[in-house]
C-alpha positions in Angstrom: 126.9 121.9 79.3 123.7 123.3 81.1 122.0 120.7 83.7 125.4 118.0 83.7 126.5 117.2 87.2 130.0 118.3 87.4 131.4 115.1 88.2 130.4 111.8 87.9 133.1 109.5 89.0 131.9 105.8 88.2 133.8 103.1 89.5 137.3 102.7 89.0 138.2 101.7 85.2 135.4 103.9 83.7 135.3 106.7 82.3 134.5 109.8 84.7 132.3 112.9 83.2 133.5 116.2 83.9 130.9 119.0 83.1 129.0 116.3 80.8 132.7 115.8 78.7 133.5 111.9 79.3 137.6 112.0 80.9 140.0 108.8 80.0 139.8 106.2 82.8 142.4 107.4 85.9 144.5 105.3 87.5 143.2 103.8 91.0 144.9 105.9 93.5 143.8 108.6 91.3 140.3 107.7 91.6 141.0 107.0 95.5 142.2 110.6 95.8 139.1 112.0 93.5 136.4 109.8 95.4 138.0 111.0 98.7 137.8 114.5 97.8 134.2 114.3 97.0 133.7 112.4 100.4 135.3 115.5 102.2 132.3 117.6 100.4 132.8 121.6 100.2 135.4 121.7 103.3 138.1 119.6 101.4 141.3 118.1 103.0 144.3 119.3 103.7 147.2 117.6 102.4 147.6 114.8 105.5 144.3 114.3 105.3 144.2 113.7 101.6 147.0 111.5 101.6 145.7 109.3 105.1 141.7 109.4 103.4 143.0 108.3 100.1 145.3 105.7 101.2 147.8 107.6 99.2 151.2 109.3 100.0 151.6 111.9 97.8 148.2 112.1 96.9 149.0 116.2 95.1 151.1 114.6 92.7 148.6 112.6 91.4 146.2 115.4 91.0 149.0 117.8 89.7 149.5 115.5 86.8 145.9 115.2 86.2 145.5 118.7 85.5 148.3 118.7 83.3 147.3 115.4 81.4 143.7 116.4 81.1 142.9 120.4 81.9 139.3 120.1 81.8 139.6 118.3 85.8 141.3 121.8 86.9 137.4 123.4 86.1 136.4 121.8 89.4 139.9 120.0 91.1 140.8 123.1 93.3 144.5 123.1 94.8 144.7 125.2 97.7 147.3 127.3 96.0 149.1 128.7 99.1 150.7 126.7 102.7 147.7 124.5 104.9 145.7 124.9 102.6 142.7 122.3 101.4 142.5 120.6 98.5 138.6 120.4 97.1 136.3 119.2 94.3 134.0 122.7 93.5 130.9 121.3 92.2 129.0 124.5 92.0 129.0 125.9 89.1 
């Protein structure tokens, strides 16, 4: 959708909008780990980073099974997709 942010988050328990498309609700530490992503801006975290800024060990599972529940999220969840790499929310579109 021309003009829609790409994400809107919300507050935890509503519904986020991805690319203007409203998402189900996430669980908390999946909003922990989106709304530290978006914190991080364009440079991203790397996987201690993510886990220690979200509060969340484990912190790619939650976003793996995001993508899978929901694939419109992997339009702008970036995994780094190779070793020490950063994990990032791409708002550009």
């Amino acid at each position: 959708m021309t003009g829609a942010p790409a994400l809107v988050l919300g507050e935890f328990g509503e519904k986020a909008m991805v690319h203007g498309r409203p998402c189900q609700p996430v669980t908390l530490a999946t909003h922990d780990i989106l709304k530290a992503l978006l914190e991080a801006g364009p440079d991203g975290l790397n996987k201690d980073e993510l886990d220690a800024h979200s509060g969340h060990p484990n912190a790619r599972q939650y976003l793996r099974r995001l993508l899978d529940r929901e694939p419109v999220w992997a339009s702008i969840v970036k995994l780094p997709g190779r070793p020490w790499g950063r994990y990032r929310i791409e708002l550009a579109t």
